[in-house]
Phi, psi and omega in degrees: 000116158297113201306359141293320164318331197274282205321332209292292194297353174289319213274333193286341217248347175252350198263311189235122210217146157258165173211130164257120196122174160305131185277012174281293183304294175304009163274285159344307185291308170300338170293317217254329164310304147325341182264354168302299204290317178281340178284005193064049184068018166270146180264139191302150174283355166194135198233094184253131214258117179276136159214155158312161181269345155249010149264003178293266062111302160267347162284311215309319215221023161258162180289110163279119195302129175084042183224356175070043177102016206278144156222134172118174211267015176271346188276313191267344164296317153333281180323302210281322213296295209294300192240352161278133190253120185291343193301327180292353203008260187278035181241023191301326195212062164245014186182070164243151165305098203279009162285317179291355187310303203263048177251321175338298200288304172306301161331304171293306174322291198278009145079042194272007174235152174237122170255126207250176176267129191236122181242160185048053171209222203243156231245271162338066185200135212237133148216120135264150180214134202227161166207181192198095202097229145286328188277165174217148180228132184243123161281064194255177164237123156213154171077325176213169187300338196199029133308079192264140210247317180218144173228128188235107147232146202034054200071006181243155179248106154320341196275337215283142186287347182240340154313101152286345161284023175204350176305002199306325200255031181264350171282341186280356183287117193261207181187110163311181179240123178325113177263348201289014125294357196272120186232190158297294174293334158268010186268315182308298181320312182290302174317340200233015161237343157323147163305153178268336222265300190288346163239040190265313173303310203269288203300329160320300159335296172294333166253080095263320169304275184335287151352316223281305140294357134291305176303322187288333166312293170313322169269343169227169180301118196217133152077205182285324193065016179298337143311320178277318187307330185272333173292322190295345194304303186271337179284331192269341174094341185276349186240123181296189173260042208256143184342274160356274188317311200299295196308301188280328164301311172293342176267348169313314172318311207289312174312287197307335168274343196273266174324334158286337152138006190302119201275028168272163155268167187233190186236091189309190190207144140049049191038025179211124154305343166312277179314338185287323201275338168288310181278346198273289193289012164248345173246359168279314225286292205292325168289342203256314194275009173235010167069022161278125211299188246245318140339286135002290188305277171349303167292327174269007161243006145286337159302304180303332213254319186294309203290280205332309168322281186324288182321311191280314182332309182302301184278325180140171152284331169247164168166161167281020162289159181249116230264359170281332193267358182282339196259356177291306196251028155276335162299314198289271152345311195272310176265026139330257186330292189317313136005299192091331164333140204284151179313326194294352194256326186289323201300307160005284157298320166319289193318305188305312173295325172285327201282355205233001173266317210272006153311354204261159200258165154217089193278062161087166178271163169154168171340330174254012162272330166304358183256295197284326182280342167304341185257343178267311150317317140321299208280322166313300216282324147272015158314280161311308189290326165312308174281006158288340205242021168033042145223145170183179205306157178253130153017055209113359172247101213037287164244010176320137106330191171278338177188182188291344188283310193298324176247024145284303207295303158316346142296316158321293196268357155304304193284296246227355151295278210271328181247019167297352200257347172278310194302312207287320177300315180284302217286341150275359155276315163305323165312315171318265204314000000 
């Protein structure tokens, strides 16, 4: 095996994960599950919870899943204190005692957690600081979803590496796996030569997960429902039954059951189920409707899952960019590729989808990230049809680069550059409102 082949599957294996729930809120859970789990399974008598501004921003209005409708971050610190199992990390609260709820509930009422605003830190980022008794325990999280950065009790740091009497908890600390080898053309390159044996299992995972809350979309009401709306759309006539629609409805769906709190899991991406159900469900969708055998599929949602990867390394995990639209154009790209079409036409389709998207926000998780992937998926699917017809954007039009890299790297300091100052703007309308 070459060692890019071994970086590849560490990065698919760190990368594409399940989780059930929004990964903001369930991050939250889990931090605070861990602040159980250090207590020696006692629940604290106060627990004040420091965040970042796009994780305020993503908690306020999604739905958490097995809490009966519950939304926001004293509810998802609960959950995990209470009902989580950390071991499980982001499945932290999929398999709870729906008896124990209303000690949850009882927990928020009486207002044993406080939440602050955290300034000058990582657009990701988790503190709790608890105390239970005597004892006091401090949590953080950063920079990734289950990335624990520091574990603190009564003054001693579980993390530290060189204490061998405390080190037990060293593992929770992560460490990426190097991506700047990652191109466009090395991600294609990789799809068509890799073993299949070797990413066939994780992707399997992902169209049975992914299918499975798409489908629950489709079948009940969730949310805007804007996935069911577009089907009802297309049985109604009111919609053609066209590539498009079949694509963007279904992945909508998968958003619209998800963001209301629906307790299936799904298999994330880049630390968001958005972007996992974005890049997936639409080349499963294209691959069931054009009758590409199972192979096929498989390598071309490993193209939607790299090029995605790739594009958010550049922008960040958090940003007011809206990160469905980095995985629109992984899309855009993968049904290049599923296609048989040349790499110059997926660079091609990528470009147009960044170039024509990435204006879109990300004012928080909540009912209308099922919207943006619907406008994002569309913007892919006319993407893909322009690079068949070997047209798209030039040099020089607005942030096109010179090539595709240059104008991933220019989508980069467009998110995590260009819109700080937007983030900082949503997170005060929202507060506000």
């Amino acid at each position: 095996m070459t060692e890019e082949i071994k970086k590849t599957l560490d990065i698919l294996a760190e990368e594409i994960v399940p989780a059930e729930g929004c990964t903001e809120p369930i991050a939250l859970a889990y931090a605070a599950s861990l602040v159980t789990d250090t207590l020696d399974h006692k629940i604290p008598d106060s627990m004040t919870v420091f965040l970042s501004g796009n994780m305020i921003k993503n908690v306020k209005s999604v739905h958490i899943p097995n809490t009966d409708d519950k939304v926001g971050i004293e509810y998802a610190v609960a959950m995990g204190a209470i009902l989580g199992d950390s071991s499980r990390k982001l499945m932290v609260i999929s398999d709870v005692d729906r008896s124990r709820m209303p000690l949850v509930g009882k927990y928020v009422e009486e207002n044993h957690i406080k939440v602050k605003l955290e300034k000058d830190c990582p657009k990701l980022y988790i503190r709790i600081e608890a105390l239970a008794g005597f004892d006091s325990v401090t949590v953080e999280i950063s920079d990734f979803h289950t990335n624990v950065s520091k574990l603190v009790k009564n003054g001693a740091n579980l993390l530290s590496k060189t204490d061998a009497g405390l080190n037990r908890r060293c593992d929770l600390n992560e460490e990426h796996t190097d991506r700047s080898f990652l191109t466009t053309q090395k991600i294609c390159d990789i799809a068509d030569s890799i073993d299949l044996n070797l990413i066939e299992p994780l992707f399997s995972k992902v169209i049975r997960y992914n299918s499975a809350i798409a489908d629950e979309g489709l079948t009940r009401t969730y949310g805007i429902a804007i996935g069911k709306t577009i089907y009802e759309g297309i049985s109604e006539g009111a919609y053609g039954n066209d590539l498009k629609n079949n694509l963007a409805g279904y992945a909508a769906a998968g958003s619209d059951a998800r963001m209301s709190g629906c307790p299936l899991p799904v298999m994330t991406t880049s630390g968001s189920g958005n972007q996992g159900m974005t890049c997936s469900l639409p080349i499963i969708k294209f691959c069931r409707m054009k009758g590409f055998d199972h192979e096929r599929l498989v390598r071309s949602l490993f193209v939607s899952h790299m090029i995605t990867i790739h594009i958010k390394e550049v922008i960040g995990r958090l940003s007011a960019y809206c990160g469905a639209m980095a995985a629109s154009a992984g899309v855009a790209g993968a049904l290049c590729y599923a296609d048989r079409l040349s790499v110059k036409q997926v660079k091609m389709a990528v470009e147009t989808t960044l170039a024509t998207v990435s204006g879109i926000i990300c004012d928080g998780a909540k009912s209308s990230c099922a919207t943006k992937i619907a406008t994002g998926v569309s913007m892919a699917v006319d993407a893909y049809h322009s690079a068949r017809k070997n047209r798209g954007l030039l040099y020089g039009d607005g942030i096109v680069g010179a090539d595709i890299e240059s104008t991933i790297d220019n989508v980069g300091t467009l998110g995590s550059d260009g819109m700080s100052v937007t983030d900082d703007v949503i997170l005060d309308i929202m507060m506000t409102e």
